[in-house]
PDB file as gemmi writes it, atoms N, CA and C in Angstrom:
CRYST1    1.000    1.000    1.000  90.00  90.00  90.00 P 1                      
ATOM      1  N   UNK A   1     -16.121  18.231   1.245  1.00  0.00           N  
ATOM      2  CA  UNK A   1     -16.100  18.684  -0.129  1.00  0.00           C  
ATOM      3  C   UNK A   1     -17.488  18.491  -0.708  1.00  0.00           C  
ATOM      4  N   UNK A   2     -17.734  19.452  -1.390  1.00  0.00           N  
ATOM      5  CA  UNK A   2     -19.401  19.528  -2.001  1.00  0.00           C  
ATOM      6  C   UNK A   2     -19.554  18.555  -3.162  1.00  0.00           C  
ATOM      7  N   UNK A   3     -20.615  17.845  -2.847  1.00  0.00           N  
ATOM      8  CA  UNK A   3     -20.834  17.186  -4.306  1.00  0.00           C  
ATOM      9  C   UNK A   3     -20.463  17.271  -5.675  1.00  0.00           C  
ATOM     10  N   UNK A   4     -20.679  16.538  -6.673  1.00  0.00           N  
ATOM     11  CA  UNK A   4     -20.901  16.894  -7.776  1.00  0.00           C  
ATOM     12  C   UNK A   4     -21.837  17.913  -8.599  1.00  0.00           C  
ATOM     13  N   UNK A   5     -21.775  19.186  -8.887  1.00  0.00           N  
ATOM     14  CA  UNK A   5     -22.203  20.428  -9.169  1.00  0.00           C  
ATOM     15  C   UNK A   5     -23.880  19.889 -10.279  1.00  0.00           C  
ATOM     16  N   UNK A   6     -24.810  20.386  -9.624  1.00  0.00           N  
ATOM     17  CA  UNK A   6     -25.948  20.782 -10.015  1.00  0.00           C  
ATOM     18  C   UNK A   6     -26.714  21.643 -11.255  1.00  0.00           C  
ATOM     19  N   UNK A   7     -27.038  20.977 -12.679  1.00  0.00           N  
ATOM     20  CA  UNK A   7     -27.342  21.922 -13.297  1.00  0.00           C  
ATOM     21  C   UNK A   7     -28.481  22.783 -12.997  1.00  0.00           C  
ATOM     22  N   UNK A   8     -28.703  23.574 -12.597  1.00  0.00           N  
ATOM     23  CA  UNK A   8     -30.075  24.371 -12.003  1.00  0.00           C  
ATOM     24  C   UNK A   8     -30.455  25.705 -13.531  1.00  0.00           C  
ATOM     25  N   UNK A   9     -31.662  25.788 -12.982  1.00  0.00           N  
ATOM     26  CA  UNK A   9     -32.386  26.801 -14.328  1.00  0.00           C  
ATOM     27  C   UNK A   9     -31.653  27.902 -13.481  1.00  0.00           C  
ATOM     28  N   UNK A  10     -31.802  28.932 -14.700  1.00  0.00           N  
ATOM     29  CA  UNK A  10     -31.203  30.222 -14.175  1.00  0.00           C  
ATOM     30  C   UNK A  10     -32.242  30.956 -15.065  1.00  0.00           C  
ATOM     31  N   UNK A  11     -32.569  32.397 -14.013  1.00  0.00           N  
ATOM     32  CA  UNK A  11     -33.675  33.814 -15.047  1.00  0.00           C  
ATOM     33  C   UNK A  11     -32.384  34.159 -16.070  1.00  0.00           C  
ATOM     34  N   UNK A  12     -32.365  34.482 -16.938  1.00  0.00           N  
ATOM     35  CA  UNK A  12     -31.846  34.917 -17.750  1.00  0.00           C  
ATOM     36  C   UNK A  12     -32.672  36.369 -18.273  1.00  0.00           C  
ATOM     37  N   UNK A  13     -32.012  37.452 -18.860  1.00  0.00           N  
ATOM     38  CA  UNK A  13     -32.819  38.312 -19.560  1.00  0.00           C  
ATOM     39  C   UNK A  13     -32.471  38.184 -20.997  1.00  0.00           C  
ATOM     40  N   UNK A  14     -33.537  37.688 -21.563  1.00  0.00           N  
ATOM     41  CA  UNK A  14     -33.093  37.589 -22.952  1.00  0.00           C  
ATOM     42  C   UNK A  14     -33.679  39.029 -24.067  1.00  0.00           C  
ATOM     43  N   UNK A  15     -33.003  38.735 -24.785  1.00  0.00           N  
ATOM     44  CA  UNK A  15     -34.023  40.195 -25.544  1.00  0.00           C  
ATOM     45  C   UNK A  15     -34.875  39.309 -26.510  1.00  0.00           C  
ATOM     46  N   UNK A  16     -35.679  40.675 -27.228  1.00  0.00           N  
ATOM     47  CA  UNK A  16     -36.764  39.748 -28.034  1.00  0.00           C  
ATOM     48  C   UNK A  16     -36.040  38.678 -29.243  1.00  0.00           C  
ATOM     49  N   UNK A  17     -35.076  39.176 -29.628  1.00  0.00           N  
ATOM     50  CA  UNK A  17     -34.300  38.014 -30.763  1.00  0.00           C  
ATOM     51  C   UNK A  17     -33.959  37.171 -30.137  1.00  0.00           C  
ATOM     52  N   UNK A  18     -34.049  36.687 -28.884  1.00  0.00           N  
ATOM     53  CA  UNK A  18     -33.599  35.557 -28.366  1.00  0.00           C  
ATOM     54  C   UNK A  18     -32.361  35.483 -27.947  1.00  0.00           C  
ATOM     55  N   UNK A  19     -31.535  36.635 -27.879  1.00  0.00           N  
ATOM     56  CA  UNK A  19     -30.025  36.861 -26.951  1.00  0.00           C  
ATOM     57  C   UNK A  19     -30.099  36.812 -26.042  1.00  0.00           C  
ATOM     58  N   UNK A  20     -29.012  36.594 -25.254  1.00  0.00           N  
ATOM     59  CA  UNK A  20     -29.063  36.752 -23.843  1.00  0.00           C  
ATOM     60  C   UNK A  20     -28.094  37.944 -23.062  1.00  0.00           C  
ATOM     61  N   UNK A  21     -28.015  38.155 -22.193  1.00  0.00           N  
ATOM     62  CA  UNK A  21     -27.304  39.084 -21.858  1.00  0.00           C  
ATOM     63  C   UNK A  21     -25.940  38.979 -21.906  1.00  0.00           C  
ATOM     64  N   UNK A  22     -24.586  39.088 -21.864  1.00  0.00           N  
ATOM     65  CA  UNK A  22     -23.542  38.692 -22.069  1.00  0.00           C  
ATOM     66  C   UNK A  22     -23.171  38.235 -20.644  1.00  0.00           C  
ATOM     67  N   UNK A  23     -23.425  39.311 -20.068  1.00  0.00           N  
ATOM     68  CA  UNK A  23     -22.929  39.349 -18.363  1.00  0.00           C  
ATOM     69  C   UNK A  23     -23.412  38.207 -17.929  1.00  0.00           C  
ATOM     70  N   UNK A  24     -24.642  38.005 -18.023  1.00  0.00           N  
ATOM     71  CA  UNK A  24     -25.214  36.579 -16.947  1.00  0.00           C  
ATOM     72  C   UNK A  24     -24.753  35.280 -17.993  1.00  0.00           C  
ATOM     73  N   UNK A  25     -24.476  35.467 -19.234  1.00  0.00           N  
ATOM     74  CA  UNK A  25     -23.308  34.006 -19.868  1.00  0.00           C  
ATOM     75  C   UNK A  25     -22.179  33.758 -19.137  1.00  0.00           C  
ATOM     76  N   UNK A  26     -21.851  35.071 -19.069  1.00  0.00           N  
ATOM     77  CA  UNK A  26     -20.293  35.230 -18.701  1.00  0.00           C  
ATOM     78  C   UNK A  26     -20.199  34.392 -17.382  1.00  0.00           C  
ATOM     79  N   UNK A  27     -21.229  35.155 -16.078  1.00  0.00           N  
ATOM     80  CA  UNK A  27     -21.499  34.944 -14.684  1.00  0.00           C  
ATOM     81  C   UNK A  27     -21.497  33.160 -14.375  1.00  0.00           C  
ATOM     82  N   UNK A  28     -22.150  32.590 -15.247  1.00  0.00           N  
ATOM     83  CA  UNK A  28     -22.440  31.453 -15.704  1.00  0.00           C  
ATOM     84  C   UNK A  28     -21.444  30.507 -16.266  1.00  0.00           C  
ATOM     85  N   UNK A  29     -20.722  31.194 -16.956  1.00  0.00           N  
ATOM     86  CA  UNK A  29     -19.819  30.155 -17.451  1.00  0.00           C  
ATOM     87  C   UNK A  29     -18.379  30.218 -16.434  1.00  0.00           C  
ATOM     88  N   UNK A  30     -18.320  31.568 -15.851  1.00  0.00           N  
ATOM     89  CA  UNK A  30     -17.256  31.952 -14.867  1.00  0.00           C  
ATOM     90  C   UNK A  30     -17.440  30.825 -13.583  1.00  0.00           C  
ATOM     91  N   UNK A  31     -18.509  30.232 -13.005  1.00  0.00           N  
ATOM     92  CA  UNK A  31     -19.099  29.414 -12.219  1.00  0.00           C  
ATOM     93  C   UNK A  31     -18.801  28.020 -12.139  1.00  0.00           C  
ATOM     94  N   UNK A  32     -19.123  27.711 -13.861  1.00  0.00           N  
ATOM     95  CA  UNK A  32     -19.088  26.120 -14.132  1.00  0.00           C  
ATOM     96  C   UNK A  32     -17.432  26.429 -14.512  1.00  0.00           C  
ATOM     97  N   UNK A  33     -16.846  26.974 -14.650  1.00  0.00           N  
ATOM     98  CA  UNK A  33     -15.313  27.199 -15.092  1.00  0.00           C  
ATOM     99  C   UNK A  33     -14.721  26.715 -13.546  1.00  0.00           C  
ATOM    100  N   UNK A  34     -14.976  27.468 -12.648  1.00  0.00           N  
ATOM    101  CA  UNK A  34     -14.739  27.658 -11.488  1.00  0.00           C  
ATOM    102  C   UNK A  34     -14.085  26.129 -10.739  1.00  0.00           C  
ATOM    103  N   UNK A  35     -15.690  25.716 -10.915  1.00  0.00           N  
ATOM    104  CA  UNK A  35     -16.153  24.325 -10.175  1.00  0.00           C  
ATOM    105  C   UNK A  35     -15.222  23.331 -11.094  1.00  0.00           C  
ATOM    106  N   UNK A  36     -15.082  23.444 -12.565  1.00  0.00           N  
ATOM    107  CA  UNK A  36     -14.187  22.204 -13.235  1.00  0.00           C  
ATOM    108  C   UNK A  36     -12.612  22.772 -12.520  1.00  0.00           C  
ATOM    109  N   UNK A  37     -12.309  23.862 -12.483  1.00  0.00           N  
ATOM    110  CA  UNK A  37     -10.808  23.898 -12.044  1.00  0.00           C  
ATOM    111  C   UNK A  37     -10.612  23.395 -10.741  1.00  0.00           C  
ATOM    112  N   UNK A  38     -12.099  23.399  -9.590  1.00  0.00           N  
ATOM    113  CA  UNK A  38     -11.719  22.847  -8.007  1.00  0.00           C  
ATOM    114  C   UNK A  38     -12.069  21.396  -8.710  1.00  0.00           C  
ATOM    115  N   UNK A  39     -12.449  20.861  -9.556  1.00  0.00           N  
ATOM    116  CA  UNK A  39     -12.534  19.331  -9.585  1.00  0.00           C  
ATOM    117  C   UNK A  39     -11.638  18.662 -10.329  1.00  0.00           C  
ATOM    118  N   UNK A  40     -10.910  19.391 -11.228  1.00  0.00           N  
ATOM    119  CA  UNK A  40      -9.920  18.975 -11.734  1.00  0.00           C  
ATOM    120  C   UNK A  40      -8.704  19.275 -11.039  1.00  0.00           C  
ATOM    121  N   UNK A  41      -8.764  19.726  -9.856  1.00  0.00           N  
ATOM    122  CA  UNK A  41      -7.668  20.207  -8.517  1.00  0.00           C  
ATOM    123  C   UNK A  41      -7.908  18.758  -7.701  1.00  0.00           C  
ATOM    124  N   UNK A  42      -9.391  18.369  -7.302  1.00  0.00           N  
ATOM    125  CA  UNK A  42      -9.403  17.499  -6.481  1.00  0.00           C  
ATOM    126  C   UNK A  42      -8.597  15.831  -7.248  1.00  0.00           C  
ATOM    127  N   UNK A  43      -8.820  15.825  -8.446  1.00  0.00           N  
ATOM    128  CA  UNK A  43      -8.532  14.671  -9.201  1.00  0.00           C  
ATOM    129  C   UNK A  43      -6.932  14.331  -9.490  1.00  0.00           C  
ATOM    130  N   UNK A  44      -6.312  15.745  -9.311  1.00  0.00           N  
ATOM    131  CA  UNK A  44      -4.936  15.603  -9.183  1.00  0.00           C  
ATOM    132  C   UNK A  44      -4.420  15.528  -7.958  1.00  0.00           C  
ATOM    133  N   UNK A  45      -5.333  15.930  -6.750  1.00  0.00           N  
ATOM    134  CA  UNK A  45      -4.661  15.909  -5.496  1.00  0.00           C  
ATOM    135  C   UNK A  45      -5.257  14.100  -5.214  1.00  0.00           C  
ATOM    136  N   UNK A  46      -5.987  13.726  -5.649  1.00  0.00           N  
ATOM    137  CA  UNK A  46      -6.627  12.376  -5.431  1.00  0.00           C  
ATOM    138  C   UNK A  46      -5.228  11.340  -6.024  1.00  0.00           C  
ATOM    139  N   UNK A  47      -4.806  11.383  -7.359  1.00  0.00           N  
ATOM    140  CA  UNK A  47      -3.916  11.160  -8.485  1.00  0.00           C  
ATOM    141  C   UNK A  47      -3.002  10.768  -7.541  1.00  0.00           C  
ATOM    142  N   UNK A  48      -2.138  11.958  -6.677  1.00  0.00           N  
ATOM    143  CA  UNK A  48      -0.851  12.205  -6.341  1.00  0.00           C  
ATOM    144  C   UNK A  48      -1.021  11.230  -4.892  1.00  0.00           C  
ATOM    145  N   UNK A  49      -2.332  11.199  -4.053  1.00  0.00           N  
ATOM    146  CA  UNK A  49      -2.063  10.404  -3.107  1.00  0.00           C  
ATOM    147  C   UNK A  49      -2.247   8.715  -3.565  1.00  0.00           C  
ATOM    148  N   UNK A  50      -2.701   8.617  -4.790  1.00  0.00           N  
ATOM    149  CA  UNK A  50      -2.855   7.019  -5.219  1.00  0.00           C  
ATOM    150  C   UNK A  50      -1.301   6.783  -5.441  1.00  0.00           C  
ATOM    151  N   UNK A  51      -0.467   7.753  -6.157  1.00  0.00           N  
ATOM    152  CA  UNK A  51       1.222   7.765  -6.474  1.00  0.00           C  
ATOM    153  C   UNK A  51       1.582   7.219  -4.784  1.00  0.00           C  
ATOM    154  N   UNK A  52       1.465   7.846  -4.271  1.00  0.00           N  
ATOM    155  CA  UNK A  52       1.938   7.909  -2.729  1.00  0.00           C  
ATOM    156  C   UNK A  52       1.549   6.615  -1.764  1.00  0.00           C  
ATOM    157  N   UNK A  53       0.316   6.036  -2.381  1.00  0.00           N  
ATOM    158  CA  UNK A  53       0.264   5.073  -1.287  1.00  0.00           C  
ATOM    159  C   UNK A  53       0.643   3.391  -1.993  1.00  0.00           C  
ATOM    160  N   UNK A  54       0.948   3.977  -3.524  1.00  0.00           N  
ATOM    161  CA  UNK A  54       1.974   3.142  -3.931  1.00  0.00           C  
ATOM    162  C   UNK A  54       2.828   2.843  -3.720  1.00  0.00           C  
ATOM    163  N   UNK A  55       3.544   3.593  -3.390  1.00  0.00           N  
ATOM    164  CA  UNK A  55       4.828   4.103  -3.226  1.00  0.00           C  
ATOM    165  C   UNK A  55       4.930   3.088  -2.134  1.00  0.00           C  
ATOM    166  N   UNK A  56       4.475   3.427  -1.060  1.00  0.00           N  
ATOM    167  CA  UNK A  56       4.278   3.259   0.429  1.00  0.00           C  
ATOM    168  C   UNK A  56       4.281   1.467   0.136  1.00  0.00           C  
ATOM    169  N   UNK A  57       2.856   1.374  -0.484  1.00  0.00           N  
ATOM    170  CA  UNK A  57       2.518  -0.450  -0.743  1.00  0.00           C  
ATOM    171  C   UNK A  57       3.997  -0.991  -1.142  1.00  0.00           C  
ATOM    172  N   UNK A  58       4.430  -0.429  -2.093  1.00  0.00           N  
ATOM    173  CA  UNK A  58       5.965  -1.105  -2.611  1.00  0.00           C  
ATOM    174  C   UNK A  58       6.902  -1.192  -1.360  1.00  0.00           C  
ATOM    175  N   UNK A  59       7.288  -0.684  -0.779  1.00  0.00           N  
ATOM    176  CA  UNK A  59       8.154  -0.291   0.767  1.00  0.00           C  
ATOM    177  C   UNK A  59       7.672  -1.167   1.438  1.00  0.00           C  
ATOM    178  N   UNK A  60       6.510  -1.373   1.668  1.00  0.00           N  
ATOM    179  CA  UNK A  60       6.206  -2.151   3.205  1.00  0.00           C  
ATOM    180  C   UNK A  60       6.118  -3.652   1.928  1.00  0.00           C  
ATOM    181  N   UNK A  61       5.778  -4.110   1.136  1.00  0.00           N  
ATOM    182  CA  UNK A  61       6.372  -5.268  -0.159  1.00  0.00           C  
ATOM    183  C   UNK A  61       7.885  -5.821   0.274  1.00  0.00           C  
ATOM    184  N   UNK A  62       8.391  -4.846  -0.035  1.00  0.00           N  
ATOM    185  CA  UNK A  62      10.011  -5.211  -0.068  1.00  0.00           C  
ATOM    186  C   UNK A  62      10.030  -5.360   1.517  1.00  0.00           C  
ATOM    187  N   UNK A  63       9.847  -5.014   2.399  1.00  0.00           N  
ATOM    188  CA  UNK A  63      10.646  -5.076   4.108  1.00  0.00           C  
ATOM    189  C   UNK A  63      10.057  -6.520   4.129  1.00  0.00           C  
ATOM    190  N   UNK A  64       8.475  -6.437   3.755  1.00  0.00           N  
ATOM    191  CA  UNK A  64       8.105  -7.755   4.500  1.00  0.00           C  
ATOM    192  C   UNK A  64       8.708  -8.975   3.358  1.00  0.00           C  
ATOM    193  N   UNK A  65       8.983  -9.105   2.094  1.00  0.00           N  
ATOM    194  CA  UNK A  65       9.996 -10.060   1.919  1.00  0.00           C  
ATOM    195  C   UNK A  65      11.915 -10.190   2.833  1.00  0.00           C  
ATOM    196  N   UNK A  66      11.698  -9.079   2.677  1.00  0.00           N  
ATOM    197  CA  UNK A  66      13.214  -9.048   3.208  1.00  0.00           C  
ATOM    198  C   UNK A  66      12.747  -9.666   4.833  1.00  0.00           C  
ATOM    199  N   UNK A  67      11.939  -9.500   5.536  1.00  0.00           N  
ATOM    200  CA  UNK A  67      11.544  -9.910   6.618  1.00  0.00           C  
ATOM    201  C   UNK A  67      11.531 -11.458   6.654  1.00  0.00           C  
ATOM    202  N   UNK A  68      10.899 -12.024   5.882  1.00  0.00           N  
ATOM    203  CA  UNK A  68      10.409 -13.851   5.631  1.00  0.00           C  
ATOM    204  C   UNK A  68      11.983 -14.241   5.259  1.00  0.00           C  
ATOM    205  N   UNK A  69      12.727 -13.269   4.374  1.00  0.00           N  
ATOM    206  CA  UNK A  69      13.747 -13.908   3.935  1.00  0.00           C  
ATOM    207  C   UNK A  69      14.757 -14.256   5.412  1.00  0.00           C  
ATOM    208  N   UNK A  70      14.741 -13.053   6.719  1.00  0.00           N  
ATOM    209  CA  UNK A  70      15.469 -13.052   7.487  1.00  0.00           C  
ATOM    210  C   UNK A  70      15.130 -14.740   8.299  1.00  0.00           C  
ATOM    211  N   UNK A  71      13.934 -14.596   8.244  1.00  0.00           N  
ATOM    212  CA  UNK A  71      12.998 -15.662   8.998  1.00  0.00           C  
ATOM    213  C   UNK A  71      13.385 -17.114   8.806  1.00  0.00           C  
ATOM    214  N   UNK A  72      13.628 -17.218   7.689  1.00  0.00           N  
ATOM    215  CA  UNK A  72      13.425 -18.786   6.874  1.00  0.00           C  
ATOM    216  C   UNK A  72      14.866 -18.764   7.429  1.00  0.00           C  
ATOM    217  N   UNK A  73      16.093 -17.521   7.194  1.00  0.00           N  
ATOM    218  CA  UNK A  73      17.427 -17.792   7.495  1.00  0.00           C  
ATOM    219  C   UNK A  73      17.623 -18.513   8.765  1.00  0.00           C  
ATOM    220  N   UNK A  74      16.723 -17.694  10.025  1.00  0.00           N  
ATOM    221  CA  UNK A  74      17.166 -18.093  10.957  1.00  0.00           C  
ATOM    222  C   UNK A  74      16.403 -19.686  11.224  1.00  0.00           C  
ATOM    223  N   UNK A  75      15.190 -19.835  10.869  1.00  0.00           N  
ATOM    224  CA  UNK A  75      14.850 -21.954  11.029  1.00  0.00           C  
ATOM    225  C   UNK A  75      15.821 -22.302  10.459  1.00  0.00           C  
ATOM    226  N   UNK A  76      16.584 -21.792   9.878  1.00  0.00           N  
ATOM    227  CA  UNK A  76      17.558 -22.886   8.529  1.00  0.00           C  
ATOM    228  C   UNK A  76      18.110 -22.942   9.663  1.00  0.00           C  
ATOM    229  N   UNK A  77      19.123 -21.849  10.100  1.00  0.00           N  
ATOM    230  CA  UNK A  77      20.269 -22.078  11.036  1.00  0.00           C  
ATOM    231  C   UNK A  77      19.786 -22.797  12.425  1.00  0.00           C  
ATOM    232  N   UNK A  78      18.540 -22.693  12.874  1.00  0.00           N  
ATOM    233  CA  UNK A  78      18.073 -23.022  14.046  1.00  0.00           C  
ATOM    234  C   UNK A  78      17.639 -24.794  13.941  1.00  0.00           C  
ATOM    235  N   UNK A  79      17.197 -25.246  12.885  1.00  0.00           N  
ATOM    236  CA  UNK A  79      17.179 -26.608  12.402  1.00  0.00           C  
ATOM    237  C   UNK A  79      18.692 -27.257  12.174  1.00  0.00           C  
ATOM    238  N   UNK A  80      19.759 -26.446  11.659  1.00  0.00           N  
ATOM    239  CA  UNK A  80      21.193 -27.036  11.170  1.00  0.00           C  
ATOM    240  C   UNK A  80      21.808 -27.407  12.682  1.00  0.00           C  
ATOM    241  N   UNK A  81      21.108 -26.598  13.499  1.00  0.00           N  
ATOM    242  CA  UNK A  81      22.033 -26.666  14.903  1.00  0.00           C  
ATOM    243  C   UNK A  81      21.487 -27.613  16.028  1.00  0.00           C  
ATOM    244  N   UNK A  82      19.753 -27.943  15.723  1.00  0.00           N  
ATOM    245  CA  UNK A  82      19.638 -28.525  16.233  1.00  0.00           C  
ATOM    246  C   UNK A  82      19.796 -30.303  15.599  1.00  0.00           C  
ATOM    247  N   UNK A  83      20.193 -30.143  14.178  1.00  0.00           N  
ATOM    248  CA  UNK A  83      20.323 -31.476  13.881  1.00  0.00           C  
ATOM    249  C   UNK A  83      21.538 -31.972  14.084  1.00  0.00           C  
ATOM    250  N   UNK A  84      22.947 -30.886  14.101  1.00  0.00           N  
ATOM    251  CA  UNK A  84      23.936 -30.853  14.967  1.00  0.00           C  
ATOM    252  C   UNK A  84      24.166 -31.309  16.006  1.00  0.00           C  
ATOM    253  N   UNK A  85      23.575 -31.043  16.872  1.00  0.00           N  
ATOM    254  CA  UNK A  85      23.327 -31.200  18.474  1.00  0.00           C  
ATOM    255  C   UNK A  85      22.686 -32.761  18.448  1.00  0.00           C  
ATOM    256  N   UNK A  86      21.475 -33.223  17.875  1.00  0.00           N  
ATOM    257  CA  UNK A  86      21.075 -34.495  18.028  1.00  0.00           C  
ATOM    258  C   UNK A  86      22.121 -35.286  17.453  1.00  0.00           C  
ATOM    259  N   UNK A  87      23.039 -35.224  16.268  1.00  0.00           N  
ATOM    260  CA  UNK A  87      24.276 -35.811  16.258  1.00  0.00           C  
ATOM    261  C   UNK A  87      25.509 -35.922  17.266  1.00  0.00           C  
ATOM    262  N   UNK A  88      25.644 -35.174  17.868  1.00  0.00           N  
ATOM    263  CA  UNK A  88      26.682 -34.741  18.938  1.00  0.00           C  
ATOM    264  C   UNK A  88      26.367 -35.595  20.201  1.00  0.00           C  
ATOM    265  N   UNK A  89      25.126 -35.250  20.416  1.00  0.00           N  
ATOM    266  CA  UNK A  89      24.337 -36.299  21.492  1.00  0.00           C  
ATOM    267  C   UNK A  89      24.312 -37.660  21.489  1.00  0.00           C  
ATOM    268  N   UNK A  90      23.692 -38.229  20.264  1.00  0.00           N  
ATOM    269  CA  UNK A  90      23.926 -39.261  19.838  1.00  0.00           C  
ATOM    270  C   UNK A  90      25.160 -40.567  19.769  1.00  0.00           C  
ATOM    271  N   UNK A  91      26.246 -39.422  19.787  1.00  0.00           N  
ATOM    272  CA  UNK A  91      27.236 -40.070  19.265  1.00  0.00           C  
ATOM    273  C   UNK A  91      27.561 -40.035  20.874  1.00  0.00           C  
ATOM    274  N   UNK A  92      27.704 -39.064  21.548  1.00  0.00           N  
ATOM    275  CA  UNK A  92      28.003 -39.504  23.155  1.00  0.00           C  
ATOM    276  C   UNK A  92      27.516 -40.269  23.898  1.00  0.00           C  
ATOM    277  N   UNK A  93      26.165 -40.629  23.221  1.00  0.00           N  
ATOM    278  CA  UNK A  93      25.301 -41.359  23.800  1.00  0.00           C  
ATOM    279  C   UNK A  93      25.963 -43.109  23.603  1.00  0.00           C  
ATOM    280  N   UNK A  94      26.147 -43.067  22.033  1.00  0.00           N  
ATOM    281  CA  UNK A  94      27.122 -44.319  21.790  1.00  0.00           C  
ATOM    282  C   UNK A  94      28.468 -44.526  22.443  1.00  0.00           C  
ATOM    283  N   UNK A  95      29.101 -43.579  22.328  1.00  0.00           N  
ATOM    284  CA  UNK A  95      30.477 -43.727  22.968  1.00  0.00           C  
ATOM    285  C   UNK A  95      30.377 -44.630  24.573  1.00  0.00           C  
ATOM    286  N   UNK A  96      29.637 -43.543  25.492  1.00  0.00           N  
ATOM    287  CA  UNK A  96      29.022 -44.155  26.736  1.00  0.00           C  
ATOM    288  C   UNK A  96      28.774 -45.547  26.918  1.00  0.00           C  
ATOM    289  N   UNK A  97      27.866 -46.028  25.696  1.00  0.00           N  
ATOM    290  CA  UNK A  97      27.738 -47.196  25.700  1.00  0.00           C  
ATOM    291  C   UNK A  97      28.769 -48.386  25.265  1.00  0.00           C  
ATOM    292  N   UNK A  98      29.594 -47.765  24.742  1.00  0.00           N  
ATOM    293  CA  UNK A  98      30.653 -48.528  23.928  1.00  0.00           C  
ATOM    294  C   UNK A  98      31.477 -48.871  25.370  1.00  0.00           C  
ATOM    295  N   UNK A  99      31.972 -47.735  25.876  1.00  0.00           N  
ATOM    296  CA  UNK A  99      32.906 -47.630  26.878  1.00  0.00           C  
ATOM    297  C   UNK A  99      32.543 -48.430  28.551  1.00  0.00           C  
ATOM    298  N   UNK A 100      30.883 -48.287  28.519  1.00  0.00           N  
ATOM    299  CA  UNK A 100      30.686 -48.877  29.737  1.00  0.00           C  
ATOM    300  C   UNK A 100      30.258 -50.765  29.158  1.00  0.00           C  
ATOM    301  N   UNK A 101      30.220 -51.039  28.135  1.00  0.00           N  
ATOM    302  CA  UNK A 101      30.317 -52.497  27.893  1.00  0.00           C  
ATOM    303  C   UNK A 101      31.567 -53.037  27.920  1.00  0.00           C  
ATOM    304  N   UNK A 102      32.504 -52.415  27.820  1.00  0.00           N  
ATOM    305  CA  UNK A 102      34.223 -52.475  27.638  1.00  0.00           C  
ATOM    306  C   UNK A 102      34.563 -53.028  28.982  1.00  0.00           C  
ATOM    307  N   UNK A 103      33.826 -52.153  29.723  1.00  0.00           N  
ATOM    308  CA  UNK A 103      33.792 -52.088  31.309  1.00  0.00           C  
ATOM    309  C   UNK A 103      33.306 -53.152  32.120  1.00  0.00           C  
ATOM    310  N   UNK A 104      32.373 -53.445  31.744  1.00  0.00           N  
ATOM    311  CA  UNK A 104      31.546 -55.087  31.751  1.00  0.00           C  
ATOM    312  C   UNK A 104      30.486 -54.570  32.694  1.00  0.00           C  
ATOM    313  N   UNK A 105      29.991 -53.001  32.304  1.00  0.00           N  
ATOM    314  CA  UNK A 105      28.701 -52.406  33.017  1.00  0.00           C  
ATOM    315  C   UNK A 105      27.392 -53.381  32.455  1.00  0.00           C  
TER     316      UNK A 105                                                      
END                                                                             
């Protein structure tokens, strides 16, 4: 995409009162008309992809909480089971001992 548009001199034919021709105003203003409608095209197509990669930022926001949220669920459950288990152990571990002193191990 071409730069930002260039004011450049232009020949003009003026008459002696200092008019100018209509046609080369016209030619002229038809030009800079031109160039504001492709730049005010680019600023809305610019606009609509900032909408869009909002959009997008919000989406991949929400998964990756919903993601941490899945995460933290499963240490919770993965800590509950293993503090489970070191109880379970524990207590067999006592029993064993209870039972083989009984025994006169």
């Amino acid at each position: 995409m071409p730069g930002p548009a260039v004011l450049t001199q232009v020949d003009l034919d003026v008459f002696p009162d200092g008019s100018v021709k209509a046609a080369q105003l016209h030619k002229g203003e038809s030009g800079y008309h031109a160039e504001l409608l492709r730049a005010q095209a680019r600023v809305a197509e610019l606009e609509s992809q900032v909408q869009i990669l909002k959009m997008e930022q919000t989406q991949c926001n929400l998964r990756l909480e919903k993601l941490q949220q899945h995460h933290k669920e499963d240490l919770d459950h993965l800590e509950s089971t293993c503090r489970y288990q070191a109880i379970v152990s524990a207590s067999l571990f006592c029993q064993e001992v209870t039972e083989g002193a009984g025994r006169g191990l």
